[in-house]
C-alpha positions as CSV (number, residue, x, y, z in Angstrom):
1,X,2.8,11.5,20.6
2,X,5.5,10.1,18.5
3,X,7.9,10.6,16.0
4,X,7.6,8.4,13.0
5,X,9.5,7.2,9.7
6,X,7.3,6.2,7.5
7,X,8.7,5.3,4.2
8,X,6.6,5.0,1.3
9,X,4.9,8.8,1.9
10,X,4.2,9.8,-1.6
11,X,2.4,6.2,-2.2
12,X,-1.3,5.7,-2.2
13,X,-1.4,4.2,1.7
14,X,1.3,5.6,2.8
15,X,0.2,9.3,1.8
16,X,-3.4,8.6,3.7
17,X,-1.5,7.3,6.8
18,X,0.9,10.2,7.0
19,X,-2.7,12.4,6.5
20,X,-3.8,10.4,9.4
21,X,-0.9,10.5,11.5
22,X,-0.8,14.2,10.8
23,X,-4.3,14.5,12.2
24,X,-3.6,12.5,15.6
25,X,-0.5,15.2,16.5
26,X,2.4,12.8,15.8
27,X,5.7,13.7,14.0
28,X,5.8,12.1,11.3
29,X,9.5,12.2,8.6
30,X,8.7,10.5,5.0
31,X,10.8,9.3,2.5
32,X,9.9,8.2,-1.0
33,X,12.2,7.4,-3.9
34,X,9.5,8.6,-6.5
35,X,10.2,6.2,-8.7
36,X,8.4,6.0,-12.3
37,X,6.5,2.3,-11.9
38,X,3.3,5.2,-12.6
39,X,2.9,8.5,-13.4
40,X,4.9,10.5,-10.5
41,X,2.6,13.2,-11.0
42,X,-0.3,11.6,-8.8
43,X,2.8,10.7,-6.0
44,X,3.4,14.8,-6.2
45,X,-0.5,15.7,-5.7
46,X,-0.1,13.5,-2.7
47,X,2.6,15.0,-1.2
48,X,0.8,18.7,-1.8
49,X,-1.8,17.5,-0.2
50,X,0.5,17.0,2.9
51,X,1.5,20.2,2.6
52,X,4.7,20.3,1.2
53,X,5.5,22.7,-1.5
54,X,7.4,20.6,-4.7
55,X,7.8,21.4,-7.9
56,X,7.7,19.3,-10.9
57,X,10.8,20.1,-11.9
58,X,12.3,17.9,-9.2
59,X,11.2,14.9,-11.2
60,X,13.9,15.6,-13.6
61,X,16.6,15.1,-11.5
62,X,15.9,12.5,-9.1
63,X,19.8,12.1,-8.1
64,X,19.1,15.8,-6.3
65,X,18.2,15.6,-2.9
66,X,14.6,16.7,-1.8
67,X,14.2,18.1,1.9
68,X,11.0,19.2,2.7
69,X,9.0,21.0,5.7
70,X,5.7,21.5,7.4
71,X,4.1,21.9,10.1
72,X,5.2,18.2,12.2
73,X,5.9,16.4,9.0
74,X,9.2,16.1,6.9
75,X,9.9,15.2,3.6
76,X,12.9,13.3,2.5
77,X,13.7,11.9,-1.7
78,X,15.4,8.5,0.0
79,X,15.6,5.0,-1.5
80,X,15.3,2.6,1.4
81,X,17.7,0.6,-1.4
82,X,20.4,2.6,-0.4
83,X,21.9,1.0,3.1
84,X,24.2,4.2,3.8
85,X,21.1,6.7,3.2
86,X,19.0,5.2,5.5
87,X,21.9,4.7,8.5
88,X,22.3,8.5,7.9
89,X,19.0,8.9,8.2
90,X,18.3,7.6,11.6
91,X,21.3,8.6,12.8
92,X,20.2,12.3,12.6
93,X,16.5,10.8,14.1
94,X,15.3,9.7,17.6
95,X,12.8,7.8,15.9
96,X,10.0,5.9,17.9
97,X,8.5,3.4,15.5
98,X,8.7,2.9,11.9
99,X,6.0,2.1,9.4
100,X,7.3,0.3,6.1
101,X,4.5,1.3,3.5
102,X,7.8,1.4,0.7
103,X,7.1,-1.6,-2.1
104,X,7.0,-2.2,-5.5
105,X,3.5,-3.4,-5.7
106,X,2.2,-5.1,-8.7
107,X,1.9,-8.8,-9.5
108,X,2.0,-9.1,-13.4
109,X,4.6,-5.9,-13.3
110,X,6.9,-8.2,-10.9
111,X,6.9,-10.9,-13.4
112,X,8.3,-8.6,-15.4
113,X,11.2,-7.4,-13.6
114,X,11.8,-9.7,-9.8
115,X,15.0,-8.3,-9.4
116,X,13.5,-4.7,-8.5
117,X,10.8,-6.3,-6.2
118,X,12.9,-8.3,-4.0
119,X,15.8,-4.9,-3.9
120,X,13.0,-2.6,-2.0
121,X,10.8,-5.6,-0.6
122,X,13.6,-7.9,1.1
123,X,16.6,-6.0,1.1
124,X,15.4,-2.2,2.2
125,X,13.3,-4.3,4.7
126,X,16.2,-5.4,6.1
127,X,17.8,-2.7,6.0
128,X,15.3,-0.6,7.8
129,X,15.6,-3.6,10.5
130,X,19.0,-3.2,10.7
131,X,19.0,1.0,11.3
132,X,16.4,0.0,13.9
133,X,18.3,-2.3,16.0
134,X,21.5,-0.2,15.6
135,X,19.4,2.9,17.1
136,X,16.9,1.3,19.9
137,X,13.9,1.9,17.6
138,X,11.6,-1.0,18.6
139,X,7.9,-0.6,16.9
140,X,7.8,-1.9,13.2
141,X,4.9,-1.7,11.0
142,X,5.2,-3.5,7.5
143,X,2.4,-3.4,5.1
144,X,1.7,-7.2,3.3
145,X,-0.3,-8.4,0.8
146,X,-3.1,-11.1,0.8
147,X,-1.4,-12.2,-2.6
148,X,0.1,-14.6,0.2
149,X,-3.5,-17.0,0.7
150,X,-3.2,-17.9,-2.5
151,X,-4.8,-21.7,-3.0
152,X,-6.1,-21.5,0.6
153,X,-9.6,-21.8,1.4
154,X,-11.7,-18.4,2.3
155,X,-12.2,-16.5,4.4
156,X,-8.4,-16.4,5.3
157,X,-7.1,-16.0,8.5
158,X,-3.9,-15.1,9.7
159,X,-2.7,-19.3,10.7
160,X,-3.1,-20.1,7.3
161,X,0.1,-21.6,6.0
162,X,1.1,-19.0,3.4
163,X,4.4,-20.7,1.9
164,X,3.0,-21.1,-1.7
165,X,3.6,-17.3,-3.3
166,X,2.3,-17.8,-6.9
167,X,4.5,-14.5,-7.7
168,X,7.6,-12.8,-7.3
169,X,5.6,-9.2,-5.6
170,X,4.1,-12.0,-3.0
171,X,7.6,-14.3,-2.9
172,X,9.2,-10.6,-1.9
173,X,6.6,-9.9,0.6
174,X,7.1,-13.3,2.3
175,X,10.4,-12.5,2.8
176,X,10.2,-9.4,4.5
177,X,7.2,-10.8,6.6
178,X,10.4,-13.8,7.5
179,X,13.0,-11.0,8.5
180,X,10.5,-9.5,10.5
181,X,10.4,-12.3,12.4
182,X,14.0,-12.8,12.9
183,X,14.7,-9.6,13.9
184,X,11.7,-9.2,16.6
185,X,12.9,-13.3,17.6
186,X,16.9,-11.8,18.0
187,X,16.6,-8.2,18.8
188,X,13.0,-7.9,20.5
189,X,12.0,-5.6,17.8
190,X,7.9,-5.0,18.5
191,X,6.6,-6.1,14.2
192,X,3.0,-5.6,13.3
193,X,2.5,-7.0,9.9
194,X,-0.7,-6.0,7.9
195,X,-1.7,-7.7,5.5
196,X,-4.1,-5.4,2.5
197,X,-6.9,-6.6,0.9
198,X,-7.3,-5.0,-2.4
199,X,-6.9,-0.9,-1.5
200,X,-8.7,1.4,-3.3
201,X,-10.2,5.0,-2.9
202,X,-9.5,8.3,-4.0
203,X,-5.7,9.0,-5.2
204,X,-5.4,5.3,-5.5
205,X,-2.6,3.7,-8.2
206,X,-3.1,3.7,-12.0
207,X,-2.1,-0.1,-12.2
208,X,-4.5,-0.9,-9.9
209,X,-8.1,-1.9,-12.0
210,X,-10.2,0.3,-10.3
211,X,-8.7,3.7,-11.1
212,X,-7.9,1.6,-14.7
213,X,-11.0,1.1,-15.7
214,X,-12.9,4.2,-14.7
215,X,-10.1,6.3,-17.1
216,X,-11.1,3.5,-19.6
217,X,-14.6,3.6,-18.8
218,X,-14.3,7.4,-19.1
219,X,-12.4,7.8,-22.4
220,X,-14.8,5.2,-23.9
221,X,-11.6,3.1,-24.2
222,X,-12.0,-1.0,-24.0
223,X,-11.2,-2.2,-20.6
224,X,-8.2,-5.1,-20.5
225,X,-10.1,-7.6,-18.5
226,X,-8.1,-10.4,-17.6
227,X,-10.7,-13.5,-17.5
228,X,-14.6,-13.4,-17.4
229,X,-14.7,-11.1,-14.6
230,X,-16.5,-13.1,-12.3
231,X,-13.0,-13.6,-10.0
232,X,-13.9,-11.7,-6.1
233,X,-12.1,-9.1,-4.1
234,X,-12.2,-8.0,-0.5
235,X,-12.4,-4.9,-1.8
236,X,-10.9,-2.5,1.2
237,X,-11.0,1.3,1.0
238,X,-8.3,3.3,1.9
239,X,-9.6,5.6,4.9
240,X,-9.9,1.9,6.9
241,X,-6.2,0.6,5.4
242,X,-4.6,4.0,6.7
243,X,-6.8,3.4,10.2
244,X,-5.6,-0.3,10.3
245,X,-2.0,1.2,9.9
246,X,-1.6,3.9,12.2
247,X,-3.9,1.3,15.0
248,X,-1.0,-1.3,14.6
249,X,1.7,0.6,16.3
250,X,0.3,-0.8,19.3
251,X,2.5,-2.9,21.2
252,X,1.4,-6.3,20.2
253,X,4.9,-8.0,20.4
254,X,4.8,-10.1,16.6
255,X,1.3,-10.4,15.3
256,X,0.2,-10.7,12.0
257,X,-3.2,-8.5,11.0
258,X,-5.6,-9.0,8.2
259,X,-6.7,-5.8,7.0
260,X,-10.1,-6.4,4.5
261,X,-13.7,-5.2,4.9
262,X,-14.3,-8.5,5.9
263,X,-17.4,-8.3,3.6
264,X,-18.6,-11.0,1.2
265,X,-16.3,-9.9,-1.7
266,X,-17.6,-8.5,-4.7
267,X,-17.1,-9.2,-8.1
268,X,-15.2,-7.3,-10.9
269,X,-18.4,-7.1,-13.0
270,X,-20.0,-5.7,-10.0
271,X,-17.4,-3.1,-9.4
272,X,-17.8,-2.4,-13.2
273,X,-21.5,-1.9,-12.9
274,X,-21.2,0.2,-10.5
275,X,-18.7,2.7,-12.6
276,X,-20.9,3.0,-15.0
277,X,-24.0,3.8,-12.8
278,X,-21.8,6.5,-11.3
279,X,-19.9,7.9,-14.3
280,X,-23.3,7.3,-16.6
281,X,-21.1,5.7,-19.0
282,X,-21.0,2.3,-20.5
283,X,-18.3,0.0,-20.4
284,X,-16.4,-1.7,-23.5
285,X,-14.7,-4.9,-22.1
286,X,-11.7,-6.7,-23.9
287,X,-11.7,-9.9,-22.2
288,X,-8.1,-11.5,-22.0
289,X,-7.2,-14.6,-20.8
290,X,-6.9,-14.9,-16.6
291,X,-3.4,-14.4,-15.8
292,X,-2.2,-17.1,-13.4
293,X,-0.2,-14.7,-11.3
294,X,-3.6,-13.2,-9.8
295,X,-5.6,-14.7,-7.0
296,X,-9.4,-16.0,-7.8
297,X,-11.2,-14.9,-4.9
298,X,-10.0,-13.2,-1.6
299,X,-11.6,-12.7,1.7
300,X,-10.3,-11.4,4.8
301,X,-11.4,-13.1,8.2
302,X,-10.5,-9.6,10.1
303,X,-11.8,-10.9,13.7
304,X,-8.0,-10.7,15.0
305,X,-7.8,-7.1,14.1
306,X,-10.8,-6.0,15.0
307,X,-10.1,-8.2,18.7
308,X,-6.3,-6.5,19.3
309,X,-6.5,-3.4,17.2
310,X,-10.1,-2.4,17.7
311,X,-9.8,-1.5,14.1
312,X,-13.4,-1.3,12.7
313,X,-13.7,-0.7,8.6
314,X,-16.8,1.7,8.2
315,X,-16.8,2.1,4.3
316,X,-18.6,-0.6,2.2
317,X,-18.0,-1.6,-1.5
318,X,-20.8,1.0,-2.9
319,X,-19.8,3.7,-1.2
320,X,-16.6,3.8,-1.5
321,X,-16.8,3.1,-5.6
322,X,-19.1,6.2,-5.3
323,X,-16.7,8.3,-3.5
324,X,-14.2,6.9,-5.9
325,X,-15.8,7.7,-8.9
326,X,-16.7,11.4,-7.4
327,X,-12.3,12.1,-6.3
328,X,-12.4,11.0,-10.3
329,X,-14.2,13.3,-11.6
330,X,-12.0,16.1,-10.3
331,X,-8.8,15.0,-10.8
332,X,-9.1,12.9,-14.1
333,X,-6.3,15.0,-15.6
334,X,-3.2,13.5,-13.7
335,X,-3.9,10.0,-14.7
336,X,-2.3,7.9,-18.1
337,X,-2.5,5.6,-19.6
């Protein structure tokens, strides 16, 4: 068993992998900045459903530090930003691995605002590097995007040449997928990167369409489509993404994993359909012009995983839009828009 950081805790993968991590019998010490990019209400029903006992009062003064406790899991309010934080950090650690699941995700949003993308996704990468070699912590786990196949030909795979980011969130990405490679090239440092194919499930972010569209679809509001809705996704649910994870602290030395279902992707009108089957609601759709930020189609060739990690994903499209739709239904309350 081990003891792991894993930053990111309070996000949508990084709260299913500590759940995961949890259940296995490792240690496992989280940090999370809780910043406002959504509601920071959901990022607090995650971390209650760790555990951890917060109050929503913390949210109002995030300069405060958070320190929380249960049983084999920790709970820290840390910006992996802040160099001097995260030295502290492992210096009062024996840490054996580290998973980097902390990002500002979002491609449109990172258009908005690169400057805050490439802070947390290039420079707290390196810094998390940089507390690792200092300390003899040699497993690294970073969570990637598939933003970075864009204009190569499907099913990717992992030798695709991925040097054409068509935004800043996948420009930041390739960056820290570089400095992972320098540092396992200089220091030895063991770097499994994981690539995510479109994450969704239960708990998943409001920016992401399909939590969007079912409050939408739900509120009888008119769904922002951006183009005609026929663009694909490797839609991957979140169970397999937080499996993927936790499977790619294996000693690999520096390999780079696709993590998608590996199915022939679906289409946003099909993963609208199926919404409204489930919710028994129709859907109103404002179609807006297709943003050139986003991807057209995306498929994961996931044969190196499933070959080095043994990582199998087990839940389809339909069934995980069900179970989805069912989480929804429950906890509709915490989600604006």
């Amino acid at each position: 068993m081990m003891n792991i950081l894993l930053t990111g805790m309070a996000g949508f993968v990084g709260w299913k992998t500590a759940q995961l991590l949890l259940q296995q019998g490792h240690s496992v010490v989280g940090v999370d900045n809780l910043n406002d990019y959504y509601d920071q209400r959901l990022k607090l029903w995650r971390l209650r459903d760790l555990g951890f006992s917060i109050e929503d009062s913390v949210l109002s003064n995030l300069s405060k530090p958070v320190d929380l406790e249960t049983e084999n899991a920790r709970f820290h309010l840390l910006d992996i930003e802040n160099r001097d934080a995260v030295d502290a950090l492992f210096k009062a650690n024996n840490f054996d691995a580290v998973i980097n699941l902390a990002a500002r995700a979002g491609v449109r949003a990172s258009i908005e605002d690169p400057y805050v993308y490439f802070r947390t996704n290039s420079d707290g990468t390196v810094n998390l590097l940089e507390a690792m070699r200092k300390n003899g912590v040699e497993k690294y786990v970073l969570a990637s995007t598939s933003s970075l196949y864009a204009g190569q030909p499907i099913p990717f795979k992992e030798d695709l040449p991925v040097n054409t980011p068509i935004s800043p969130y996948a420009a930041s990405k390739k960056a820290a997928e570089a400095a992972g490679y320098t540092w396992h090239h200089l220091y030895g440092i063991d770097v499994s990167i994981c690539r995510y194919f479109t994450v969704y499930g239960p708990a998943g972010r409001p920016d992401m369409s399909p939590l969007r569209f079912l409050k939408w679809i739900d509120n009888g509001q008119p769904i922002q489509l951006f183009g005609d809705g026929t663009q694909r996704r490797d839609f991957t649910y979140i169970d397999d993404i937080a499996d993927g994870t936790v499977r790619a602290l294996k000693r690999v030395g520096h390999e780079v994993f696709n993590l998608g279902g590996g199915n022939e992707p679906v289409a946003i009108n099909t993963m609208i359909e199926a919404f409204e089957r489930h919710l028994g609601k129709k859907a109103i759709i404002d179609y807006l012009p297709f943003n050139k930020a986003d991807m057209v189609d995306t498929q994961a060739d996931n044969s190196k995983a499933r070959e080095l990690l043994g990582w199998d994903p087990r839940i389809g499209p339909e069934e995980g839009f069900e179970k989805t739709v069912e989480w929804f239904r429950r906890n509709s309350d915490i989600y604006e828009l």
